[in-house]
GUTI-787572 format. One record per residue (C-alpha): x, y, z; residue in three letters. Coordinates in pm, 1 decimal, always signed. Layout:
! residues N
<site c1="X" c2="Y" c3="Z" aa="Ala"/>
...
! end
This chain:
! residues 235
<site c1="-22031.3" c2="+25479.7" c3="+3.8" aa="Unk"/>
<site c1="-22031.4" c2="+25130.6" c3="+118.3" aa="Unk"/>
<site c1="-21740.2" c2="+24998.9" c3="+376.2" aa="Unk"/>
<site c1="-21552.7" c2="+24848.1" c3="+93.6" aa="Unk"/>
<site c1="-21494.7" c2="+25091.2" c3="-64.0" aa="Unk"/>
<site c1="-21402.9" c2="+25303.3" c3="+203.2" aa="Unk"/>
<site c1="-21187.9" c2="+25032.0" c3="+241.7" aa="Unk"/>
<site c1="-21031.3" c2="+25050.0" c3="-89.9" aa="Unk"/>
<site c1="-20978.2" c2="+25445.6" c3="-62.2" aa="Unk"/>
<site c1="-20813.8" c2="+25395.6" c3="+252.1" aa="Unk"/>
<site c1="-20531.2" c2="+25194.2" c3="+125.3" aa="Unk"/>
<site c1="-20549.8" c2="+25294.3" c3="-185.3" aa="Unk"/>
<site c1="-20272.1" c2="+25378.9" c3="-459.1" aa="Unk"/>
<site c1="-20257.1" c2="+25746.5" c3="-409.9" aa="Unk"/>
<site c1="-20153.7" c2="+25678.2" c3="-72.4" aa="Unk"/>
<site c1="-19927.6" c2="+25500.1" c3="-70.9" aa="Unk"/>
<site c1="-19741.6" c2="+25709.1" c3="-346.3" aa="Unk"/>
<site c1="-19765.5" c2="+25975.2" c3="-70.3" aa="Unk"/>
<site c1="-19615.7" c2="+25766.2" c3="+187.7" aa="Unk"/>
<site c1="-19316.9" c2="+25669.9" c3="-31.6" aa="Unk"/>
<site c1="-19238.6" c2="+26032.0" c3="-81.5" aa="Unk"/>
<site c1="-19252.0" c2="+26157.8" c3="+249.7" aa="Unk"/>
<site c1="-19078.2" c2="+25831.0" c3="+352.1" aa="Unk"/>
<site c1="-18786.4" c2="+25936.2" c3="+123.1" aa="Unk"/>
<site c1="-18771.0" c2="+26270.6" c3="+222.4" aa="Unk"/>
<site c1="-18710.3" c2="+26127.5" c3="+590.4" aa="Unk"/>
<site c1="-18403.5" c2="+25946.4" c3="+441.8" aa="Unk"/>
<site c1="-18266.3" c2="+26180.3" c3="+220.4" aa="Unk"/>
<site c1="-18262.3" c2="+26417.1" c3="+521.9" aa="Unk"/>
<site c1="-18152.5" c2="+26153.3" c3="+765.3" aa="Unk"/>
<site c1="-17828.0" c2="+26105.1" c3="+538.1" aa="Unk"/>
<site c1="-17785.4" c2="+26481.0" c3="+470.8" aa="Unk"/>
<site c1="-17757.7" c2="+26495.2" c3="+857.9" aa="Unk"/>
<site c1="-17527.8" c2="+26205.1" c3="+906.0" aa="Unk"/>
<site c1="-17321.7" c2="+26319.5" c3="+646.0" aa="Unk"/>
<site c1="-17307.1" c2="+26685.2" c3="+832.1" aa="Unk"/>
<site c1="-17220.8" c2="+26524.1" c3="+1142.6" aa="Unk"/>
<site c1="-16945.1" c2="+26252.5" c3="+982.9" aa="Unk"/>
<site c1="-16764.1" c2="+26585.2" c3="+844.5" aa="Unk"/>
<site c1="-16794.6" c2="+26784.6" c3="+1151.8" aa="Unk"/>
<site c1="-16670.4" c2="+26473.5" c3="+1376.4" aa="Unk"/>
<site c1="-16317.5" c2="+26487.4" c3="+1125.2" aa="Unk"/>
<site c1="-16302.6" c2="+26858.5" c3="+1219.1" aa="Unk"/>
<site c1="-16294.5" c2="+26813.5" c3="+1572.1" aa="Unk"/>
<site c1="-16078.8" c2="+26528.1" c3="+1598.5" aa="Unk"/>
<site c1="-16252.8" c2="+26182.2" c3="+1607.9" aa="Unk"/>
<site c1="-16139.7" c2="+25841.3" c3="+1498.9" aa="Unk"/>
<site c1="-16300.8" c2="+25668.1" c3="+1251.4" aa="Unk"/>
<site c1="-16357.7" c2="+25393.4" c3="+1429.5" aa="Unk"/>
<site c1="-16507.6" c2="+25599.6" c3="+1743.0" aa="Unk"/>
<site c1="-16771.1" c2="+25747.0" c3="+1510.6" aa="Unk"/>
<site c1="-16871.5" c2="+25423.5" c3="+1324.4" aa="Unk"/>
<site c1="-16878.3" c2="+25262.5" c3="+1713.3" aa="Unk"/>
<site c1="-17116.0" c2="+25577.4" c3="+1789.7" aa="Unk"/>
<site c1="-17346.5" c2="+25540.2" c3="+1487.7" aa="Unk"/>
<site c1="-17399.9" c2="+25090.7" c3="+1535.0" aa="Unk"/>
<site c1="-17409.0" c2="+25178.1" c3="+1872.7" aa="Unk"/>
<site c1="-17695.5" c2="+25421.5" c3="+1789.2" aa="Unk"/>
<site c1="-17866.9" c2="+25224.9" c3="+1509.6" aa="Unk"/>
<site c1="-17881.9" c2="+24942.7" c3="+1791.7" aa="Unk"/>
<site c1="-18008.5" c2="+25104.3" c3="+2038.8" aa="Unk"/>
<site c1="-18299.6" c2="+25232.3" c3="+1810.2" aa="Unk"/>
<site c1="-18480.3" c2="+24900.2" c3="+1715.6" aa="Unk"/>
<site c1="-18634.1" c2="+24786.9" c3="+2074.0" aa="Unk"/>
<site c1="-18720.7" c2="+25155.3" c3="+2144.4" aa="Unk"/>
<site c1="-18908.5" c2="+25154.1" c3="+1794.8" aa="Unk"/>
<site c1="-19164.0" c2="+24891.4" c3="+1876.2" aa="Unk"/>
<site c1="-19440.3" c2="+25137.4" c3="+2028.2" aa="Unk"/>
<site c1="-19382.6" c2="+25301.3" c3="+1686.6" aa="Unk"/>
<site c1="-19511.6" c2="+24942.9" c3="+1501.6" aa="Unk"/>
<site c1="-19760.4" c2="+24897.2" c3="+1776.5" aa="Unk"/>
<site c1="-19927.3" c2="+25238.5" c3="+1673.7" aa="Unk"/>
<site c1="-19914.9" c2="+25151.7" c3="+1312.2" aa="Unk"/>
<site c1="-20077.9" c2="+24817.3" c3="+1403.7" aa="Unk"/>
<site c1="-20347.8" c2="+25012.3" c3="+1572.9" aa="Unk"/>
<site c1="-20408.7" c2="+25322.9" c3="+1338.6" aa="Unk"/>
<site c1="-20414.7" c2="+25103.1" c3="+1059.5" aa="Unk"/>
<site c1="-20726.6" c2="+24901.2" c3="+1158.4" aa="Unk"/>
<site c1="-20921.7" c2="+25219.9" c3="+1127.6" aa="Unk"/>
<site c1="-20705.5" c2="+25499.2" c3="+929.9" aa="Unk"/>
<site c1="-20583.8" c2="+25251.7" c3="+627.9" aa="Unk"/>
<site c1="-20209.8" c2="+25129.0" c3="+605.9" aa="Unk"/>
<site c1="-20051.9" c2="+25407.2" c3="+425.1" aa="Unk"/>
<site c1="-20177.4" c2="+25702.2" c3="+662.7" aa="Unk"/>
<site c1="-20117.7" c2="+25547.4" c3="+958.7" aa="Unk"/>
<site c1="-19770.6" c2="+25434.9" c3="+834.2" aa="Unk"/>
<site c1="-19700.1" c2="+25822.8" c3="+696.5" aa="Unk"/>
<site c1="-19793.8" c2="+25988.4" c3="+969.7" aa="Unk"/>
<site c1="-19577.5" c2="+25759.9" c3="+1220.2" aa="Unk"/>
<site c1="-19254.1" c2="+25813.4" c3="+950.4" aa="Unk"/>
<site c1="-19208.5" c2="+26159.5" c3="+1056.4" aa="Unk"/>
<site c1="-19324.6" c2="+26334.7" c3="+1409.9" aa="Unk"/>
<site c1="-19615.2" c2="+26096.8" c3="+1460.7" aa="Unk"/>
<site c1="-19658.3" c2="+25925.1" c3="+1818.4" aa="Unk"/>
<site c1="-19872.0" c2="+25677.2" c3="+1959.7" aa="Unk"/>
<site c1="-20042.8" c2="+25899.3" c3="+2236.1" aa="Unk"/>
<site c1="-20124.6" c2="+26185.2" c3="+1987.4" aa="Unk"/>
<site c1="-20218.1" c2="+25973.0" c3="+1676.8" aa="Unk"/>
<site c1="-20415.5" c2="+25759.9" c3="+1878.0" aa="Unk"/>
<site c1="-20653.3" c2="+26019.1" c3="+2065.2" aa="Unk"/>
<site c1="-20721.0" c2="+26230.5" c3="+1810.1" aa="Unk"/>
<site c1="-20830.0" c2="+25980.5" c3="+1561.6" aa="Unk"/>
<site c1="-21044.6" c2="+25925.1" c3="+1850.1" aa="Unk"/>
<site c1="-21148.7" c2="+26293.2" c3="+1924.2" aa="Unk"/>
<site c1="-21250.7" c2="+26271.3" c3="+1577.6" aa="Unk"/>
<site c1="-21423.7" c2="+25913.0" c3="+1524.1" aa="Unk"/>
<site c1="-21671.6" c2="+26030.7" c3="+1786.8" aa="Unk"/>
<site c1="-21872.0" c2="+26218.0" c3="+1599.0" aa="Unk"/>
<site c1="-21925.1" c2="+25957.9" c3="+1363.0" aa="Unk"/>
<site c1="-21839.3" c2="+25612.5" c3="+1200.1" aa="Unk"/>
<site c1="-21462.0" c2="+25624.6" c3="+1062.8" aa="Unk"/>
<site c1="-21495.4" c2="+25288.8" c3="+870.6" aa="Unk"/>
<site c1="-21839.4" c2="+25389.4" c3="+685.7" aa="Unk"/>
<site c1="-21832.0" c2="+25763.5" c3="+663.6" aa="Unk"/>
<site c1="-21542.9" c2="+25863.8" c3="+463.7" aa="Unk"/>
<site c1="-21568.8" c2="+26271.5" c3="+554.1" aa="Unk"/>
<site c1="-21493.5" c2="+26145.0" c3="+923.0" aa="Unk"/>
<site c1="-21170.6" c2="+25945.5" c3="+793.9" aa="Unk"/>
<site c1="-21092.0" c2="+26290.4" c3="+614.8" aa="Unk"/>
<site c1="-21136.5" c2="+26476.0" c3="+917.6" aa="Unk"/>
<site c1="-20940.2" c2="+26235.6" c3="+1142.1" aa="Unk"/>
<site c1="-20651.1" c2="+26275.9" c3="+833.3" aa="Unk"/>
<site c1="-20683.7" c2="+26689.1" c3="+871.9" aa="Unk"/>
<site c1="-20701.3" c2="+26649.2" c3="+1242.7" aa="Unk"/>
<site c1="-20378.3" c2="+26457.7" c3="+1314.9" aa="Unk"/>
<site c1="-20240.9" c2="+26631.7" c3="+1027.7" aa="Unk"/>
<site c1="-20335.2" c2="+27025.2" c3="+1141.5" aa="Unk"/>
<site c1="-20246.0" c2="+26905.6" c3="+1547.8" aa="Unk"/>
<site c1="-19900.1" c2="+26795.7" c3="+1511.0" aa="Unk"/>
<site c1="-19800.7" c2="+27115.4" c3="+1348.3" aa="Unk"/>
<site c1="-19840.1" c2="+27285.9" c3="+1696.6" aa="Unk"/>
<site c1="-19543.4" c2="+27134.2" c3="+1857.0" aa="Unk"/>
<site c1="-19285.0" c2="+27211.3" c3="+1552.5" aa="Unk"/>
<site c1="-19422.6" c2="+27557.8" c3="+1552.6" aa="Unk"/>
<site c1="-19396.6" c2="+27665.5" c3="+1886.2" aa="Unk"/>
<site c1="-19026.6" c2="+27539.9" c3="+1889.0" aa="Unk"/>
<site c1="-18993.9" c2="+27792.7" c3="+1610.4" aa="Unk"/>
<site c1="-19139.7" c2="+28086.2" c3="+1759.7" aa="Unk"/>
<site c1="-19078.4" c2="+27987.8" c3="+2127.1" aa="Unk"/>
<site c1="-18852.9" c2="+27690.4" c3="+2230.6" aa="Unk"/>
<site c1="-18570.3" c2="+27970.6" c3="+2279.2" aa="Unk"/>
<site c1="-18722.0" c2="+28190.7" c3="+2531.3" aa="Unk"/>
<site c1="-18875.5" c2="+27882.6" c3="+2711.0" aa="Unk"/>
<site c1="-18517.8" c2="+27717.1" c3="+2745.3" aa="Unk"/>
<site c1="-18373.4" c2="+28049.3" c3="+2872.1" aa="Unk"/>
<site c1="-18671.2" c2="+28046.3" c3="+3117.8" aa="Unk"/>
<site c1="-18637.9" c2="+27712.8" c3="+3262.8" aa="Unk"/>
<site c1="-18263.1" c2="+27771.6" c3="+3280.7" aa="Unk"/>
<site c1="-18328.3" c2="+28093.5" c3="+3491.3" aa="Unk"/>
<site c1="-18556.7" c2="+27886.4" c3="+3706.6" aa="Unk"/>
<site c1="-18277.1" c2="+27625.7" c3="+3808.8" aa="Unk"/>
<site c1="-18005.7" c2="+27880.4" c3="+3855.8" aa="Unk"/>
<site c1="-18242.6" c2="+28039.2" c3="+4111.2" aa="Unk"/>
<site c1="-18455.7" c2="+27780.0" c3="+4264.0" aa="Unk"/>
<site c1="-18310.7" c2="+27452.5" c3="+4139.2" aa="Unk"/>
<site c1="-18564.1" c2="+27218.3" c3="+4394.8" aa="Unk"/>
<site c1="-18892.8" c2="+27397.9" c3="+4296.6" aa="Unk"/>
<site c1="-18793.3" c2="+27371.8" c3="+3936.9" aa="Unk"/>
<site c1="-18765.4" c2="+27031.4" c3="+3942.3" aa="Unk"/>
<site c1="-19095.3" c2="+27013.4" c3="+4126.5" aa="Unk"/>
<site c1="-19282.2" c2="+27221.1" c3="+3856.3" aa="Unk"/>
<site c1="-19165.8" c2="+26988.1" c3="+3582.1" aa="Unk"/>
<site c1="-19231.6" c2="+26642.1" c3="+3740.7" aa="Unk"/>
<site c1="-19572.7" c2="+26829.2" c3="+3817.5" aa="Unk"/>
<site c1="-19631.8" c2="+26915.4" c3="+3456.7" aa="Unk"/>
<site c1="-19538.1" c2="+26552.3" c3="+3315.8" aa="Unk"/>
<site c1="-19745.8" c2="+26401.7" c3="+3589.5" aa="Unk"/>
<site c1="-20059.0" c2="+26644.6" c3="+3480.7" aa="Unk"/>
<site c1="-20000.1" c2="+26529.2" c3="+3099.2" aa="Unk"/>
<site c1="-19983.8" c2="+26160.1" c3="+3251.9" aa="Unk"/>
<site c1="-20345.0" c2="+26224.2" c3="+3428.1" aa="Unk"/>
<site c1="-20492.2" c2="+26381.3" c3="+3154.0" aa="Unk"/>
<site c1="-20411.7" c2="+26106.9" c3="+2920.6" aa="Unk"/>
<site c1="-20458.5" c2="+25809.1" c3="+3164.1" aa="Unk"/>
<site c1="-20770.7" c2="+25927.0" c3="+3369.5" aa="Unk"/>
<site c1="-20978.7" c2="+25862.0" c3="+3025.2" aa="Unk"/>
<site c1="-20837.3" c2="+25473.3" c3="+3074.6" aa="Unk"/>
<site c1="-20939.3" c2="+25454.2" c3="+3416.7" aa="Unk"/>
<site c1="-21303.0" c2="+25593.4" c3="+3341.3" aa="Unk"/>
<site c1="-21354.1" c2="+25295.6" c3="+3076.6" aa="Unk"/>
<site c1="-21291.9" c2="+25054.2" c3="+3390.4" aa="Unk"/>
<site c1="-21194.2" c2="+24646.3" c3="+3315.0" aa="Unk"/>
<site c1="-20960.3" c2="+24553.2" c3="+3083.5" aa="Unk"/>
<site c1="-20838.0" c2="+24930.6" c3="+2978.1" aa="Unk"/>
<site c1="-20798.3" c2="+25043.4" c3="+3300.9" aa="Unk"/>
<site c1="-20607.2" c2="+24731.3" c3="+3420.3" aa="Unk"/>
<site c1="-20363.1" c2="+24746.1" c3="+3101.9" aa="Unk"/>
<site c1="-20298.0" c2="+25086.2" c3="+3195.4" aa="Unk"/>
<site c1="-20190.6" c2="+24995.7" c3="+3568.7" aa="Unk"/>
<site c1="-20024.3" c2="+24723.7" c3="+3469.8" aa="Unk"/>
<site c1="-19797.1" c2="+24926.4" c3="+3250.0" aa="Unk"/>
<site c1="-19757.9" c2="+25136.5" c3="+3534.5" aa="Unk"/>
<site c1="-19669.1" c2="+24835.1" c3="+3768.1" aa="Unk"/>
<site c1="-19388.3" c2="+24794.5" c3="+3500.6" aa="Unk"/>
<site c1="-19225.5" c2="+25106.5" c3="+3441.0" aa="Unk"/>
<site c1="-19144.1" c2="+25136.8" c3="+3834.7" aa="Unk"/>
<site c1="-18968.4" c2="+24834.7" c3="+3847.8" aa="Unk"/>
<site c1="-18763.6" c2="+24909.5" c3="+3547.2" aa="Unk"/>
<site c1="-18684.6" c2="+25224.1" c3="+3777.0" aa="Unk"/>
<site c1="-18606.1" c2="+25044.3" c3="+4053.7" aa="Unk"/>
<site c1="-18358.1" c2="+24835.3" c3="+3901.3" aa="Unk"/>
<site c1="-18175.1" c2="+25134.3" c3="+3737.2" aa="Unk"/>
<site c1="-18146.6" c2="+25292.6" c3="+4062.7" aa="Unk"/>
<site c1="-18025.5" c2="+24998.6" c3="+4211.0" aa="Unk"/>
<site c1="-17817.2" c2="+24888.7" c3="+3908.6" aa="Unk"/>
<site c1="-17744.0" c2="+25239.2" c3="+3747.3" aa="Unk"/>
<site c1="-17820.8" c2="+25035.4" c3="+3433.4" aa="Unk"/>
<site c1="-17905.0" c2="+25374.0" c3="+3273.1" aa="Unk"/>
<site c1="-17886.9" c2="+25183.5" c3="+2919.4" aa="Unk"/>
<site c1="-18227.8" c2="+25033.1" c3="+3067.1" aa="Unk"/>
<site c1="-18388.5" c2="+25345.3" c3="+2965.3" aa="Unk"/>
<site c1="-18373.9" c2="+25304.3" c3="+2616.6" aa="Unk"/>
<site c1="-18611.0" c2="+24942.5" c3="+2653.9" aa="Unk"/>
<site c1="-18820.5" c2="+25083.9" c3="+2929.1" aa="Unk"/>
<site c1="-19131.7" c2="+25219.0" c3="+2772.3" aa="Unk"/>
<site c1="-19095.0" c2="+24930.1" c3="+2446.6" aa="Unk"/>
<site c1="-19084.6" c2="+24661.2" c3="+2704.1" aa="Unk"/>
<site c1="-19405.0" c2="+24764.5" c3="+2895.3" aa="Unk"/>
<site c1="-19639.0" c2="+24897.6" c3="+2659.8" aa="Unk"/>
<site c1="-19552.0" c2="+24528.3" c3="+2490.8" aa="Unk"/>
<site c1="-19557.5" c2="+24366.2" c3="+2915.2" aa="Unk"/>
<site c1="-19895.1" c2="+24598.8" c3="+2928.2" aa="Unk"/>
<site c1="-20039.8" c2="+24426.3" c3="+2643.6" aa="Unk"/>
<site c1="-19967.5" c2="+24110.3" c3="+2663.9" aa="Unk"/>
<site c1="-20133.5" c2="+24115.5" c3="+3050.9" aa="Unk"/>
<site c1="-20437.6" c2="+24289.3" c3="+2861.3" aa="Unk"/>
<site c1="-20485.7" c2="+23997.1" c3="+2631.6" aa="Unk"/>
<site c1="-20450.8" c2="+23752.9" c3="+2977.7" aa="Unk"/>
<site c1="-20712.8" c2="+23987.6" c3="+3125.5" aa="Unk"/>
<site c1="-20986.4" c2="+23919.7" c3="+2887.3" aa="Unk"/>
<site c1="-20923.4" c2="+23605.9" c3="+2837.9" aa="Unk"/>
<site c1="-21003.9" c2="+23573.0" c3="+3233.7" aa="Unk"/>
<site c1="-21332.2" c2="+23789.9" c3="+3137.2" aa="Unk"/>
<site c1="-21211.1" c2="+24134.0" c3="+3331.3" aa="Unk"/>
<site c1="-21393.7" c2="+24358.0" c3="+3111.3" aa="Unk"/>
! end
């Protein structure tokens, strides 16, 4: 098959139809939620107006930590077609995760001109994300109870094994960035550079709303310094 019409099958029809489903089944569950939660607020004794304060307050606070969200579909779509990238990001997508394993798969082959590695990459990011939502079936309860056993007994080495765990999924994911060197490896610091000044200033400020624009506001720093890096020719 030629590019084009990989192309074509990429964003194609049939796609999109799928999107618009799944995208409605989001939203038909959001609002089955909020509805839930309206109800159960009148049980317990809220105002009105505390709850509709809650929910703009909410809704607000949701747009700026969003962007990464359109960055990734930006990305994925280049390679993966508009309406998989977009479905896949409308329910437990993320950038990280979406991003390296259409890269795990696109390896092996040519994503744009071989349309069984575009399938692949689909049952790949597909098949992978179902780990998480499983395992908080089957085991988010007894690993809960065992972290909460751990900081009733030893709260200071708890707290050391988790920052140790996030920092080992921060080196897996951002040694493969430093490998590549120039302009990736830069970004990456960069980002870095950014996120420990927004901690600074909540520590300083305990501006804990900050958190909310931390990680929008320097991937989007991050990237803008990446496109001032090559244009200075650090690749």
């Amino acid at each position: 098959m030629t590019k084009e019409q990989i192309f074509d099958i990429k964003n194609g029809a049939y796609l999109y139809i799928m999107g618009i489903v799944v995208a409605i089944f989001v939203l038909v569950q959001s609002v089955i939620f909020l509805r839930r939660a309206w109800k159960r607020g009148k049980e317990i004794g809220l105002s009105t107006e505390r709850m509709k304060a809650a929910a703009v307050s909410s809704a607000t606070f949701s747009i700026v930590p969003s962007v990464p969200i359109v960055l990734s579909l930006l990305t994925l779509a280049a390679a993966l077609g508009v309406p998989y990238a977009w479905t896949r990001l409308t329910v437990i997508g993320s950038m990280i995760y979406e991003v390296t394993a259409a890269e795990a798969v696109a390896s092996v082959g040519n994503i744009n001109t071989d349309l069984s590695v575009f399938v692949s990459a689909m049952w790949v990011m597909t098949i992978g994300i179902l780990a998480g939502p499983i395992f908080n079936l089957v085991g988010l309860k007894r690993y809960q109870n065992s972290i909460k056993r751990m900081l009733e007994k030893d709260p200071a080495w708890a707290e050391i094994l988790i920052a140790a765990l996030f920092m080992g999924l921060v080196a897996a994911l951002g040694s493969k960035e430093i490998a590549k060197g120039g302009v990736a490896m830069l970004t990456l610091f960069s980002a870095a550079v950014l996120m420990i000044i927004f901690g600074l200033i909540m520590n300083l400020t305990r501006a804990k709303w900050l958190e909310s624009f931390a990680i929008p506001v320097s991937v989007i720093g991050a990237l803008a310094l990446s496109v001032l890096y090559v244009s200075l020719g650090m690749v």
